[in-house]
C-alpha positions in Angstrom: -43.3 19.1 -54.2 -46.4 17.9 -52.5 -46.9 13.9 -52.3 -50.0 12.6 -51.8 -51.0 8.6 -50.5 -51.3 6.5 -53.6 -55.4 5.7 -54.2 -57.5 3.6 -56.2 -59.0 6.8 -58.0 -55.2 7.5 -59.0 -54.9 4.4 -61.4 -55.7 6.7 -64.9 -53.1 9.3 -64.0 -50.4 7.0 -62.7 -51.1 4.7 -65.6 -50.6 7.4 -68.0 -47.0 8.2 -66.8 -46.2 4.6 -66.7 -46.6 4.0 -70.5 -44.6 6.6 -71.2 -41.7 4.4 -70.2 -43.0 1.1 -71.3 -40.6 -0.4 -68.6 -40.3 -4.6 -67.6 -39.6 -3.8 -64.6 -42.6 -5.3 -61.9 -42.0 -2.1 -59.9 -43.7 0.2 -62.6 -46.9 -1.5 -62.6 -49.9 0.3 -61.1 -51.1 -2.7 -59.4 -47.5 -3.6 -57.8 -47.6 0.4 -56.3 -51.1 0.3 -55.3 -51.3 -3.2 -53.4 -48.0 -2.6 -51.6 -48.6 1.2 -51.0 -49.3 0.3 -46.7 -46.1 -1.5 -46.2 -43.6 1.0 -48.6 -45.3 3.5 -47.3 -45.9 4.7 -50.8 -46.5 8.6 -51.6 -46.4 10.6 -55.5 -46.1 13.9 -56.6 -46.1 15.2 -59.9 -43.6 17.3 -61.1 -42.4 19.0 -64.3 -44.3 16.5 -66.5 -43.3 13.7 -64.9 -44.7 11.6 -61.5 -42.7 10.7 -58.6 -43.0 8.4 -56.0 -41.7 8.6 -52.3 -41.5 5.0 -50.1 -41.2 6.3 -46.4 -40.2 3.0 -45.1 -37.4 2.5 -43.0 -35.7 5.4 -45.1 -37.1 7.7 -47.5 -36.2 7.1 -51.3 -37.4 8.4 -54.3 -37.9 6.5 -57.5 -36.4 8.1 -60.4 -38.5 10.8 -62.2 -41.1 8.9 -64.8 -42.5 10.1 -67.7 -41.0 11.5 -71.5 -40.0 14.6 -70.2 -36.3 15.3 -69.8 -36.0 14.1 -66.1 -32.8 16.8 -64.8 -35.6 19.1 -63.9 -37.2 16.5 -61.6 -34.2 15.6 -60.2 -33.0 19.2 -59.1 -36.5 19.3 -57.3 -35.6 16.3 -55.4 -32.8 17.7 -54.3 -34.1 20.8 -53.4 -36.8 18.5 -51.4 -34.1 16.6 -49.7 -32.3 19.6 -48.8 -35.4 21.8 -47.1 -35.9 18.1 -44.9 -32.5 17.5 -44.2 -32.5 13.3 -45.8 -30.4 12.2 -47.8 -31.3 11.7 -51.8 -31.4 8.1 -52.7 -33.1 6.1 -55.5 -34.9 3.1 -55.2 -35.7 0.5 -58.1 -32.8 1.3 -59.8 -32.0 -0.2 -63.3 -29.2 -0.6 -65.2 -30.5 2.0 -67.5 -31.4 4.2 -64.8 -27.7 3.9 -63.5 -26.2 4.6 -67.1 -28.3 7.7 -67.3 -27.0 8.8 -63.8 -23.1 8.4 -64.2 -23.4 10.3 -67.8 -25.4 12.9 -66.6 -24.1 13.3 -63.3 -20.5 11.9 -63.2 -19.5 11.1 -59.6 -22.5 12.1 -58.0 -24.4 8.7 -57.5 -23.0 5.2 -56.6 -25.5 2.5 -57.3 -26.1 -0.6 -55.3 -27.6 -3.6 -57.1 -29.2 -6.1 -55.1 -29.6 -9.9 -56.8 -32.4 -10.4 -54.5 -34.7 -7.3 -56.1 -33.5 -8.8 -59.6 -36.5 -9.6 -61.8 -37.1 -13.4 -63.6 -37.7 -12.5 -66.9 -38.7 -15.5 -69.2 -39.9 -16.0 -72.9 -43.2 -16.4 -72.8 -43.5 -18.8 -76.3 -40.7 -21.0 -74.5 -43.2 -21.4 -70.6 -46.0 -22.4 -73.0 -44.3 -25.0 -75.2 -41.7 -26.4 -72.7 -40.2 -28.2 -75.6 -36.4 -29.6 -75.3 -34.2 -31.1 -72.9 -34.2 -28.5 -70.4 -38.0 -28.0 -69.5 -38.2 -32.3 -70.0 -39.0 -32.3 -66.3 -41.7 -29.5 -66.3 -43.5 -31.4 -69.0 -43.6 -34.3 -67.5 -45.2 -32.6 -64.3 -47.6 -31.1 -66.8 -48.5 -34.1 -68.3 -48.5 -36.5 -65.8 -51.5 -33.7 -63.9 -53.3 -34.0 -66.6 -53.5 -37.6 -66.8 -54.4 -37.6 -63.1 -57.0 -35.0 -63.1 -60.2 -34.3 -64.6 -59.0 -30.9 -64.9 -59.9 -27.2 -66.4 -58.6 -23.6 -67.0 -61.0 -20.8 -65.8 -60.9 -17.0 -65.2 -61.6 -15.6 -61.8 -64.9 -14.6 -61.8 -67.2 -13.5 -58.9 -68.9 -16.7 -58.7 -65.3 -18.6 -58.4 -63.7 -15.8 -56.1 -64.7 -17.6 -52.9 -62.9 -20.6 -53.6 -59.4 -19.0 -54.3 -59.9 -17.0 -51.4 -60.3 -20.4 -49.6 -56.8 -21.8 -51.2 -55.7 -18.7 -50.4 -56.3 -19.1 -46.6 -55.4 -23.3 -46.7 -51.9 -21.7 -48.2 -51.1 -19.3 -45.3 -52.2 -21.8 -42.7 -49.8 -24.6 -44.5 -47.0 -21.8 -45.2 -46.9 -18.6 -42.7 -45.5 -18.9 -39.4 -46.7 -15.8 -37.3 -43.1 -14.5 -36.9 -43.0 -14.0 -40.9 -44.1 -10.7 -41.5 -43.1 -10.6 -45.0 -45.6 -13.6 -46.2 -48.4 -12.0 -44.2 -48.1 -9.2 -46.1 -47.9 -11.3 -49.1 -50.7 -12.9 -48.5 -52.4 -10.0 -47.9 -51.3 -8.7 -51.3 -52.9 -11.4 -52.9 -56.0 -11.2 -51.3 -56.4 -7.6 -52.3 -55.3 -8.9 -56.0 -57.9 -11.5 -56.6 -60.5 -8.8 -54.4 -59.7 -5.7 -56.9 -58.9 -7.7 -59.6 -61.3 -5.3 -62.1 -60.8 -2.2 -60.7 -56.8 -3.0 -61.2 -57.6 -4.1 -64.8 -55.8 -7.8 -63.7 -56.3 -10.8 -65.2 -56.8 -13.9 -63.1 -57.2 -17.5 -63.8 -57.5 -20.6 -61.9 -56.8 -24.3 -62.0 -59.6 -26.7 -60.8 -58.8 -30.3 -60.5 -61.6 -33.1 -59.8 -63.9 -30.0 -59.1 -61.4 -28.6 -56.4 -59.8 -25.2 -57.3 -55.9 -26.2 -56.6 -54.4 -23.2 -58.1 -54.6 -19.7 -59.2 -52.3 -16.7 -60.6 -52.7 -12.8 -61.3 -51.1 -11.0 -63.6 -51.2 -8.0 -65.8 -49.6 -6.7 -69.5 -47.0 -4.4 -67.9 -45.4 -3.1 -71.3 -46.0 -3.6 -75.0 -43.7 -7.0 -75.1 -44.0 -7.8 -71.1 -46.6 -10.0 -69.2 -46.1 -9.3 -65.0 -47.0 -12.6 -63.0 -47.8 -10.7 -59.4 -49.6 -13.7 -57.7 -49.1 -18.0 -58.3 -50.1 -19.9 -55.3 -51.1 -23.5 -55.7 -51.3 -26.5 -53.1 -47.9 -27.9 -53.1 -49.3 -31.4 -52.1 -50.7 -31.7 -55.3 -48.1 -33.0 -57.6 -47.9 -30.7 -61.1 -50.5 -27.7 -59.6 -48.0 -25.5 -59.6 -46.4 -26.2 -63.1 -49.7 -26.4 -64.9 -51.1 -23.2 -63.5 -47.9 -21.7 -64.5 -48.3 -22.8 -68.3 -51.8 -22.3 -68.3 -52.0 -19.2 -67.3 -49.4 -17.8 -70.0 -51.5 -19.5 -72.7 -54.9 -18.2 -71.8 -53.6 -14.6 -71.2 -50.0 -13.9 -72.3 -50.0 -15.3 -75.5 -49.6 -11.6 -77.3 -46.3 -10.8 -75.2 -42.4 -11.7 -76.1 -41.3 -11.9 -72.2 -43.0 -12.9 -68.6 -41.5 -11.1 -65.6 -42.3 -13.3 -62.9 -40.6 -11.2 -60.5 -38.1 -11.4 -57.8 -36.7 -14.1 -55.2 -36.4 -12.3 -52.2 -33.4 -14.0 -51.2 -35.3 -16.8 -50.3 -33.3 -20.2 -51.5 -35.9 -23.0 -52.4 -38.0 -19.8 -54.5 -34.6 -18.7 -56.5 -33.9 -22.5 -57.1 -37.8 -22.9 -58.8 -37.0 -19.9 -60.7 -33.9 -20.5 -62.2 -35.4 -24.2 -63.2 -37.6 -22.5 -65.5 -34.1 -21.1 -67.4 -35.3 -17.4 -67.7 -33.8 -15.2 -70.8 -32.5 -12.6 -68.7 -32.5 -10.9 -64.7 -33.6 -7.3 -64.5 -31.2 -6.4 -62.5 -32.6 -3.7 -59.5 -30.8 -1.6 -56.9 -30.0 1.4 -55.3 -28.4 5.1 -56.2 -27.0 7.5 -53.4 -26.6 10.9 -53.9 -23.0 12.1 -52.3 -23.7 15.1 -51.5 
């Protein structure tokens, strides 16, 4: 197998493996490879009808083969590959189906390793927009009480807007991002590239402006045929209801046509897993890790 640096020009081919499984998962989104490709260190190959993808960071893993095709093939060239370089085989973004598939096919070979802070938020969409009942009561009174505050509006992210959610953008890392925290550079980073290549990435961005101030914005993408992907939310926290109105605006104006909203994982990080299990999602996606023993 010969893996190649993931590029921009690569979206149409990736993409068309990536249907194929129609997976929730935030980690088989185009846009979620492409923008982190620098810091996993992100490599594919194709191989017997399916594509591949090799993270070189800290250690090398492999995702599990993607595509229709029956996947053993795949998987004997992996280890082939991990033999002739003398690294172990592991898998990274493991699901639970992934892991069933695994211990049937191969009994005793892989152990799997879930990790709650890779697990995915996934929410139904109808219930972020409506926030009806007892348990979103406070969200809709944050929502409501914004938009008695503000003269407010919903826009896309255009190129005439672009500037000034580059600006919040840049406000945000000055508020939030010590220089020791590598991890919300990189973020930030991330985002910038989102709202930047936005088109080419086929995203969808929209923004909240408040008194004629842009206040919040979000990016996001239809990752399969019932799942919206929130990548990117960042709103100015000082603003009381910013980030609960961009978070139910955004789902109107362009998740309306999708059952569930994965809005990703926690990190680990406390105060972010507490604001996303307020929100009451439907189900985690629960993510890990398969080692070969070989």
């Amino acid at each position: 197998m010969e893996f190649k640096t993931v590029r921009a020009e690569d979206k149409q081919l990736i993409d068309s493996y990536l249907r194929q499984i129609d997976s929730r998962s935030c980690d088989m989104a185009f846009a979620s490879i492409y923008l982190w490709r620098n810091d996993y260190q992100m490599e594919f190959a194709e191989c017997d009808d399916m594509i591949i993808f090799k993270s070189n960071e800290e250690r090398v893993s492999f995702s599990f083969p993607i595509g229709a095709a029956d996947p053993r093939k795949a998987i004997g060239k992996i280890k082939e590959y991990c033999m002739e370089h003398q690294i172990p085989l592991v898998f990274h973004s493991v699901t639970r189906e992934i892991e069933e598939y695994l211990n049937q096919n191969y009994p005793g070979e892989f152990v799997t390793e879930f990790d709650r802070d890779l697990s995915d938020y996934i929410y139904e969409t109808q219930a972020l927009m409506e926030l009806k009942g007892r348990k979103y009561h406070g969200k809709k009174n944050h929502v409501n009480k914004f938009k008695k505050t503000y003269d407010w509006s919903y826009e896309n992210v255009n190129d005439d807007n672009l500037s000034e959610c580059l600006e919040l953008l840049r406000l945000w890392k000055k508020e939030n991002c010590s220089s020791q925290d590598l991890e919300k550079h990189a973020e930030i980073c991330v985002a910038e590239h989102a709202l930047t290549e936005r088109e080419m990435l086929g995203l969808k961005a929209g923004l909240i402006r408040a008194d004629g101030r842009v206040v919040a914005f979000s990016v996001g993408e239809k990752i399969a045929s019932d799942t919206f992907c929130v990548h990117i939310e960042k709103a100015f926290s000082d603003v009381p209801g910013a980030y609960a109105i961009i978070n139910q605006q955004f789902l109107i104006h362009e998740a309306a046509d999708c059952k569930y909203v994965n809005r990703e994982d926690d990190v680990g990080d406390e105060g972010l897993r507490k604001a996303k299990l307020s929100y009451r999602p439907a189900f985690l996606l629960d993510k890990g890790v398969a080692f070969y023993r070989n």
